[in-house]
N, C-alpha and C positions, 0 to 999 in steps of 0.2 A: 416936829417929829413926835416927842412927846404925847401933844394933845389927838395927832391920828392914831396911834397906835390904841391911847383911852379909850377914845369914841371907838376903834374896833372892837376894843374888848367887852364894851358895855353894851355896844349894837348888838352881842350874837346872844345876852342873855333878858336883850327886852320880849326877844317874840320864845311863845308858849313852844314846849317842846313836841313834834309830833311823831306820828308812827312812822313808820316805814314802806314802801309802796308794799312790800311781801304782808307785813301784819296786816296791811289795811285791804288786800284781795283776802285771805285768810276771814276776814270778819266782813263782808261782803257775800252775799249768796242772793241769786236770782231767784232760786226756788225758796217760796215762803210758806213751805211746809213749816207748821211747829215744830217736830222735831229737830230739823236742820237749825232753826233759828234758835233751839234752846244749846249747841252747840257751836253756835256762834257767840252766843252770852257766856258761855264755859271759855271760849277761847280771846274773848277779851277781860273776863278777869282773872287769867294768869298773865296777861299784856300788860297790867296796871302794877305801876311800882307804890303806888299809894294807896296805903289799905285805906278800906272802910272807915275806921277808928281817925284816923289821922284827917283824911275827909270831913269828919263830923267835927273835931275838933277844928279845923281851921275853918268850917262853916260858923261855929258856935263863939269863934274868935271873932270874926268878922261881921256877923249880924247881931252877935250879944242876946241870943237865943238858946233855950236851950232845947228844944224841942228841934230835930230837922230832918227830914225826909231826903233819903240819898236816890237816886238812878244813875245806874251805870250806861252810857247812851255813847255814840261814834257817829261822828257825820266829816266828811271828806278823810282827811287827814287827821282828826282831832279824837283822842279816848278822851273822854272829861266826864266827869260826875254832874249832875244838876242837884243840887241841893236847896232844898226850899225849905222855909217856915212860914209861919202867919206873915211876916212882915218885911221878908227881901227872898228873893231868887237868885242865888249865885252858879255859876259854871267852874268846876275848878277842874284844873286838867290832872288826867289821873298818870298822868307820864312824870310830874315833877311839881305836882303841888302847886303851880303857880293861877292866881286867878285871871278868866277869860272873860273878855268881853263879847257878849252875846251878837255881836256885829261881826266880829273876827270869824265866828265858826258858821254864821249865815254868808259869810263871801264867799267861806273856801278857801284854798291855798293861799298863802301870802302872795 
């Protein structure tokens, strides 16, 4: 009973945290006027509990880089940063810091 109860609790903290279906129509627009789409980039970085800084830093943690180019991007269910340097591409989700594999957010939904 022990060991199910573990694996419960470790199961709900392997997968990346995602939006919400309301955030994720919110940052969703059919019309792809630029202004519409620069108020959808407004409305996903008050969505992000991970600022910029903390981003840079766990990019700069993990590549051993200091140099790193952040975007703020949303595809299905997923807010995540892509963070690049000369010599790795990371995905880190911007809901909870945790790193994404770039296979996870090309499926789609768990």
């Amino acid at each position: 009973m022990k060991y199910l109860l573990l694996t419960l609790f470790f199961c709900t903290f392997i997968y990346a945290e995602t939006m919400s279906l309301t955030d994720h129509l919110t940052l969703n627009t059919y019309n792809k006027r630029p202004s519409l789409k620069h108020t959808s980039d407004k409305r996903a970085h008050k969505l992000n509990k991970i600022d910029e800084k903390q981003a840079i830093a766990i990019a700069e943690k993990k590549c051993k880089e200091d140099i790193v180019k952040l975007k703020l991007k949303h595809h299905n269910l997923y807010l995540y940063y892509i963070a690049k340097t000369p010599k790795c591409t990371l995905f880190i989700n911007a809901l909870d810091g945790s790193i994404i594999d770039s296979k996870i957010i090309n499926m789609g939904s768990k």
